[in-house]
TIGU-807804 format. One line per 2 residues: number of its first residue (from 1); for each residue z, y, x of C-alpha. Coordinates in Angstrom, 3 decimals, m for minus. Layout:
NUM> Z Y X  ...
# end
This chain:
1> m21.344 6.746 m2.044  m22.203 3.612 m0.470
3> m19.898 1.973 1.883  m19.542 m0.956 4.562
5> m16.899 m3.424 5.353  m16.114 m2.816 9.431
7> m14.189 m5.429 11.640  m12.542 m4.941 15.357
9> m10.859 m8.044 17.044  m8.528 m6.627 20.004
11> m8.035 m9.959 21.516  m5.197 m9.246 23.431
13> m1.326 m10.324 22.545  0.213 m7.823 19.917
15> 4.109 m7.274 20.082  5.656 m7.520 16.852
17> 8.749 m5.067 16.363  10.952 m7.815 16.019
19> 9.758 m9.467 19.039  7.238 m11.724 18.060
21> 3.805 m11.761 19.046  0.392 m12.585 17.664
23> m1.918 m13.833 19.983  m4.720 m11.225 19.004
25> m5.376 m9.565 15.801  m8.146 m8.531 14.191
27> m8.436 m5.019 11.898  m11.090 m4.555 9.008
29> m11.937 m0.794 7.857  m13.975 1.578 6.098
31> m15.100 4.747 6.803  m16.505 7.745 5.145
33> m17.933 11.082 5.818  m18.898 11.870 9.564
35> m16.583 12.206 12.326  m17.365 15.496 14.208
37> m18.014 16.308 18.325  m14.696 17.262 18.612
39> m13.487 14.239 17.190  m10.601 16.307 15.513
41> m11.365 15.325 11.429  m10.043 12.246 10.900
43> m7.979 11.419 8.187  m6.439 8.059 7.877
45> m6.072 6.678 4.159  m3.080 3.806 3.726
47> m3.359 1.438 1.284  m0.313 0.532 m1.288
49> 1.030 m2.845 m2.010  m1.394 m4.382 m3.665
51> m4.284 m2.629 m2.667  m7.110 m3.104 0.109
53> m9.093 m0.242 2.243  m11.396 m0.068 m0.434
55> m10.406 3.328 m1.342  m13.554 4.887 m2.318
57> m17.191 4.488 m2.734  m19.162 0.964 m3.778
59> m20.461 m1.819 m1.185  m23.864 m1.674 m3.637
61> m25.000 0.048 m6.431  m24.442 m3.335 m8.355
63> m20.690 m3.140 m8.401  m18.781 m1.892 m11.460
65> m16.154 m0.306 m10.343  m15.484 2.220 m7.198
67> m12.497 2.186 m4.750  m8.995 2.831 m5.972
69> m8.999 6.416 m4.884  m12.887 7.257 m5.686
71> m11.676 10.339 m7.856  m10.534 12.461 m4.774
73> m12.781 10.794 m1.799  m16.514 12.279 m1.410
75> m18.303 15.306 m1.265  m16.513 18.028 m2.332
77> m13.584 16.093 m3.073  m9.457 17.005 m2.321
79> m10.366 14.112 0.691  m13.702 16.274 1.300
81> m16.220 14.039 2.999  m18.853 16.659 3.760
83> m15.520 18.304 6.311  m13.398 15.124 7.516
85> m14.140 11.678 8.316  m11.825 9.698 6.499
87> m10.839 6.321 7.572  m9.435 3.554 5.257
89> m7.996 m0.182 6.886  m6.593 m3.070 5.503
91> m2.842 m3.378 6.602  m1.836 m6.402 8.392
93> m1.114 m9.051 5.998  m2.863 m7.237 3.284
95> m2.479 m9.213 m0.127  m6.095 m8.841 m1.393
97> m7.901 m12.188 m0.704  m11.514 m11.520 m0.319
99> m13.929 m12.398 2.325  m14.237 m8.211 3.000
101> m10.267 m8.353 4.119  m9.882 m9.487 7.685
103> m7.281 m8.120 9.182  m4.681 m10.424 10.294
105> m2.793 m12.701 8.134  m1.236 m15.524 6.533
107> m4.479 m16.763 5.593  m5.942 m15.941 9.267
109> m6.004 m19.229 11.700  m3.082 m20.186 13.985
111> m4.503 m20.977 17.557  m1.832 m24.032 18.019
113> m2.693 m25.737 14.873  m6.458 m24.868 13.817
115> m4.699 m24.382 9.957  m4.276 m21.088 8.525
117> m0.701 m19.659 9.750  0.802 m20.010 6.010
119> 4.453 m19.411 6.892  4.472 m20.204 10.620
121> 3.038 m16.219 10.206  5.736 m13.756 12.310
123> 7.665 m11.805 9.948  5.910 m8.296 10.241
125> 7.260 m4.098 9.065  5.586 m1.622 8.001
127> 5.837 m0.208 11.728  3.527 m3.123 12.788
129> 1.117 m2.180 10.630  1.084 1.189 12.102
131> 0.782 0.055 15.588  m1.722 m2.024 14.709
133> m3.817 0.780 13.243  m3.309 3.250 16.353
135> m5.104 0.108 18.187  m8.184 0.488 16.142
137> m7.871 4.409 16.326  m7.649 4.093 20.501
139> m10.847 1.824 20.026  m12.567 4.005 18.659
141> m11.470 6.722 21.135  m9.647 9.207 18.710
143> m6.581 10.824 19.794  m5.669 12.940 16.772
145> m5.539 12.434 13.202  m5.755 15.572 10.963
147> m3.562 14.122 8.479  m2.951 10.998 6.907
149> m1.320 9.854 3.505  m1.402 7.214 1.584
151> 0.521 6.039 m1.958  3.560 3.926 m2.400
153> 3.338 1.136 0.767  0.623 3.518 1.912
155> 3.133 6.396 2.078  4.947 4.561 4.045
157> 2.567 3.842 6.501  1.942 7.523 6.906
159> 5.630 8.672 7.445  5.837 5.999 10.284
161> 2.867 7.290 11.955  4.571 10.814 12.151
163> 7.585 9.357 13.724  5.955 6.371 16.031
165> 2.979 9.023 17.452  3.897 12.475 16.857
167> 1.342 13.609 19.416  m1.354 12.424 17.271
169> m0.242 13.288 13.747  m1.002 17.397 12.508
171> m0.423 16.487 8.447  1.855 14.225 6.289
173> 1.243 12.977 3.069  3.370 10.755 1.757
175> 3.334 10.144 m2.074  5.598 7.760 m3.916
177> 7.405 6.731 m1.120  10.775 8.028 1.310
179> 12.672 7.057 4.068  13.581 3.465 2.418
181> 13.600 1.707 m0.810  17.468 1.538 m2.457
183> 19.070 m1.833 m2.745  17.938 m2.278 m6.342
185> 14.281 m1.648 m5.862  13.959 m3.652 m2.862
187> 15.243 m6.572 m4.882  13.854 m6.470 m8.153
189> 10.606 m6.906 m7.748  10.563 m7.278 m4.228
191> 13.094 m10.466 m3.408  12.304 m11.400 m6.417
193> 9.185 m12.164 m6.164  9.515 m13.693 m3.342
195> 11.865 m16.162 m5.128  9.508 m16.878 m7.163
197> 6.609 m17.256 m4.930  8.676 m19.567 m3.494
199> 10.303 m21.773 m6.306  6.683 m23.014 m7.445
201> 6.339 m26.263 m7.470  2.734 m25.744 m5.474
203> 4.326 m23.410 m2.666  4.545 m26.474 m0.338
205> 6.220 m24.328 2.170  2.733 m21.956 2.211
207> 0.819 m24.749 2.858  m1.978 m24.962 m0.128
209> m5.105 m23.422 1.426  m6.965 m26.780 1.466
211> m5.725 m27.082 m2.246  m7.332 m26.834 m5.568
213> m7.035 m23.633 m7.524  m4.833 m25.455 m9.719
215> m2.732 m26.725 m6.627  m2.144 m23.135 m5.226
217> 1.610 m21.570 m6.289  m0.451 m19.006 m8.720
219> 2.560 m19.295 m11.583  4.640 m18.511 m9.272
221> 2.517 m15.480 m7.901  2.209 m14.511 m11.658
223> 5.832 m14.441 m11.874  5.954 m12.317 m8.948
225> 3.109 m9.444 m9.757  4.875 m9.264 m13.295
227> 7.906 m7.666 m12.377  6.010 m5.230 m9.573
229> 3.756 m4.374 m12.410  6.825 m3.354 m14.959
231> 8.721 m1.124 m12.093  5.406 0.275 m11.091
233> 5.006 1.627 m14.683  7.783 2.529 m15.412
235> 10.578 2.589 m18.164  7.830 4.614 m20.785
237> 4.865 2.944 m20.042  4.796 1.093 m23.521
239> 5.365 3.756 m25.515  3.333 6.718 m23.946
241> 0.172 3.714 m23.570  0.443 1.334 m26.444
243> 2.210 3.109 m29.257  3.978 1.097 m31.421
245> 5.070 m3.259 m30.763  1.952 m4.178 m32.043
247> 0.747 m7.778 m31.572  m1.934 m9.995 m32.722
249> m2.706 m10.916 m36.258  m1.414 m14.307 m37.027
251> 0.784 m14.204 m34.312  3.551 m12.677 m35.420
253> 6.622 m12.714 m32.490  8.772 m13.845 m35.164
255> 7.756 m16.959 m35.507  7.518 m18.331 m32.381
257> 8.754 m17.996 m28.467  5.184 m17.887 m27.446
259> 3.688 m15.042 m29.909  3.734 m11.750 m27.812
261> 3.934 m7.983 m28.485  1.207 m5.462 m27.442
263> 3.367 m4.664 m24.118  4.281 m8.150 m23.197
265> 0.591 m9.540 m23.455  m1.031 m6.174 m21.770
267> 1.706 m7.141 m18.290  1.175 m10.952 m18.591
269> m2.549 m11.244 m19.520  m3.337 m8.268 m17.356
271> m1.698 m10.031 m14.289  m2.958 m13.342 m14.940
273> m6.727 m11.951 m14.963  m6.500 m10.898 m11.557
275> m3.740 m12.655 m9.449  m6.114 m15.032 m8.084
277> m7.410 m11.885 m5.819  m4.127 m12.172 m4.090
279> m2.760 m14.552 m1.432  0.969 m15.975 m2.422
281> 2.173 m15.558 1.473  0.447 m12.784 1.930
283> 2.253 m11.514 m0.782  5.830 m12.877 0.388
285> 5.324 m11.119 3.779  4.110 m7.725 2.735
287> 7.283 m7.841 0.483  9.495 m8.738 3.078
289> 7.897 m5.883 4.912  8.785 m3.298 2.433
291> 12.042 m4.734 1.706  12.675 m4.158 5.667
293> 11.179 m0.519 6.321  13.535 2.347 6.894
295> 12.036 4.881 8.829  15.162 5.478 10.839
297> 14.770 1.705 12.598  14.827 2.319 16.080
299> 16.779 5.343 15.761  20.558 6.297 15.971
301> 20.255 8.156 12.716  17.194 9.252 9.893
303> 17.660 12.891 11.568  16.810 11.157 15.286
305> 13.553 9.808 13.609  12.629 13.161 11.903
307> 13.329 15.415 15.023  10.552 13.106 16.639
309> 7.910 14.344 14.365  5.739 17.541 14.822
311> 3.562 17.231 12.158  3.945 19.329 8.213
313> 4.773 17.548 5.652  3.715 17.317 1.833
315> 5.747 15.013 0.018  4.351 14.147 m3.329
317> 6.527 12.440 m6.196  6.164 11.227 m10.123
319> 8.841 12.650 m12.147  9.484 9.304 m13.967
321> 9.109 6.883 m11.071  11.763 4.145 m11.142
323> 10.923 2.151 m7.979  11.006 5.221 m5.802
325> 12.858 8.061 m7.018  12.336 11.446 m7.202
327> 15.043 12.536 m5.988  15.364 10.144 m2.499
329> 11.590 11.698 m2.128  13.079 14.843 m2.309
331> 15.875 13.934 m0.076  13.958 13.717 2.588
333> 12.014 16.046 2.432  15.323 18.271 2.110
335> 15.972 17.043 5.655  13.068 17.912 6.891
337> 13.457 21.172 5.990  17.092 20.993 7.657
339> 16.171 19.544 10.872  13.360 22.816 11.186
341> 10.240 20.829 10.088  7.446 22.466 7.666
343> 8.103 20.717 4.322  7.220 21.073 0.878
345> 7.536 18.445 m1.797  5.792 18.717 m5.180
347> 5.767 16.604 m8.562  3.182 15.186 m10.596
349> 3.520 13.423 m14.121  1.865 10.385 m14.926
351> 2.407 8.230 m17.831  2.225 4.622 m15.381
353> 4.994 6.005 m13.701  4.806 5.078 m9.971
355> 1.466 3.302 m10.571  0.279 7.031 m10.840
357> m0.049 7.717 m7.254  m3.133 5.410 m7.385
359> m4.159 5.880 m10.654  m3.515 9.086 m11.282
361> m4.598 10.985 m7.950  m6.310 13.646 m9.744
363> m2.733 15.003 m10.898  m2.198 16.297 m7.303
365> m5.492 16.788 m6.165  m5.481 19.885 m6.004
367> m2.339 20.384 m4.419  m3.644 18.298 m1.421
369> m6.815 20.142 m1.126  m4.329 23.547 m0.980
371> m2.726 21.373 2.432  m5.755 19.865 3.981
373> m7.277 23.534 4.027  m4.817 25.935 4.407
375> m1.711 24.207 5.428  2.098 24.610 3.380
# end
């Protein structure tokens, strides 16, 4: 399947939730399938943390590998292309730095200055990224979304949209991810990161675009994607993956500091071999954004925000996730079911942990294909 990189720039000022405002903002997105007369199915795909709309499909028949959730978008697929038109955007402040990811940024130019916003960007939620999304669904002049779901940051995306526009929203899916992250997972990796983002001797306050590659904060970013990458696994990952603390001939961890077991070097060698697809304040902000979300914000209580919804829900959880658990997944979906909304929440089990709602998808794929056609 063979996809293209869409842009929409809604010049016009866009109200932050915290008050701010960007001056105009501009949305990238993909789409797949065909979107019928009635205009009634649409379903919007959220991206996770570190992810990008490129959730399925290639841009050419040259390129090696297919979006992040190829396995259950196409023809005949859970996300069946040949019934719904599926659409796929990059969040605001969406980490992946690539000339294909427009939507608005740190990276994206400040009107005052003529320089890239670096820090001087508004501090943004997960609800802005929502309302920036029903901008680009009003452009193109649809007024209902058959479901939409996303993983992890993604998930998140979709529970606001059930409580921000009920009207619009018939289906749920959110999968890794509840009402907010607890105290422990919002700061390791989350603050962390930011920390250490931060603490580079490069950061220069977010201002390194005109830099060298080896002037940008990367270390520092590095630092950062290491500890999302551990939680994200999981506590088993090693063992179920790698087997045994192997390392590398010769270098024996033993004898010295540097030398590195099979699970250390897979984290730090993996991380280093892609960070530089990622912005460092990108990264701080969509942090900060996830570190902020609680879907009651706004609301007296988390049952005021669920009474506003309409839609059915499928909550989707791995067993062994340690940055969102289980069990707050199942929470909520628990009060859904107590405040008289159609609910069910199912479990998968991956051995990456959290990571599995991305890599994993086929675990549950059938179980959304059950929802998308027949409903709880």
């Amino acid at each position: 399947m063979i996809v293209k990189n869409n842009t929409i720039e809604i010049f016009e000022p866009f109200e932050l939730i915290n008050g701010g405002v960007l001056p105009w903002i501009e949305i990238s997105y993909e789409t797949y399938g065909n979107l019928n007369e009635n205009k009634d199915n649409v379903i919007l795909v959220c991206h996770y943390f570190s992810g990008d709309k490129h959730a399925a499909g290639r841009y050419d028949q040259t390129d090696e590998e297919a979006g992040w959730w190829d396995s259950i978008i196409g023809p005949g697929k859970a996300l069946d292309t040949e019934r719904f038109y599926i659409i796929s955007t990059d969040a605001l402040s969406c980490v992946v730095n690539s000339h294909k990811v427009s939507s608005t940024s740190p990276r994206s130019i400040n009107p005052s200055t003529g320089t890239p916003f670096g820090m001087e960007f508004p501090v943004i939620t997960i609800q802005d990224m929502v309302k920036a999304q029903k901008l680009l669904m009003d452009k193109l002049e649809i007024d209902s979304i058959y479901a939409v779901l996303g993983p992890s940051m993604g998930g998140l995306q979709a529970l606001s949209w059930a409580v921000l526009y009920p009207e619009m929203v018939s289906r749920c899916i959110p999968i890794a991810a509840c009402d907010k992250l607890d105290s422990f997972s919002a700061f390791f990796p989350l603050r962390m990161g930011i920390q250490a983002i931060k603490s580079d001797h490069f950061f220069n306050n977010g201002q390194y675009y005109d830099k060298t590659e080896d002037e940008k904060p990367m270390q520092g970013l590095k630092n950062a994607i290491n500890g999302l990458a551990l939680i994200a696994r999981g506590r088993d990952w090693g063992d179920k993956i790698l087997g045994s603390r192997g390392f590398i001939e010769g270098k024996d961890p033993y004898n010295a500091i540097d030398n590195l077991y099979d699970f250390e070097r897979n984290i730090i060698h993996g991380v280093a071999a892609r960070a530089s697809m990622y912005d460092p304040n990108s990264y701080i902000y969509i942090s900060k954004a996830n570190i902020l979300f609680d879907l009651s914000n706004g609301f007296d209580d988390i049952d005021e925000a669920v009474n506003r919804t309409s839609c059915e829900f499928l909550f989707i959880s791995e067993k062994n996730d340690i940055f969102v658990l289980p069990e707050a997944i199942k929470a909520l979906h628990e009060k859904c079911l107590y405040n008289g909304k159609i609910s069910k929440h199912i479990t998968f089990d991956s051995p990456v942990g959290h990571l599995g709602s991305v890599s994993h998808a086929n675990l549950f794929a059938d179980e959304l294909s059950k929802f998308l056609n027949r409903g709880v």
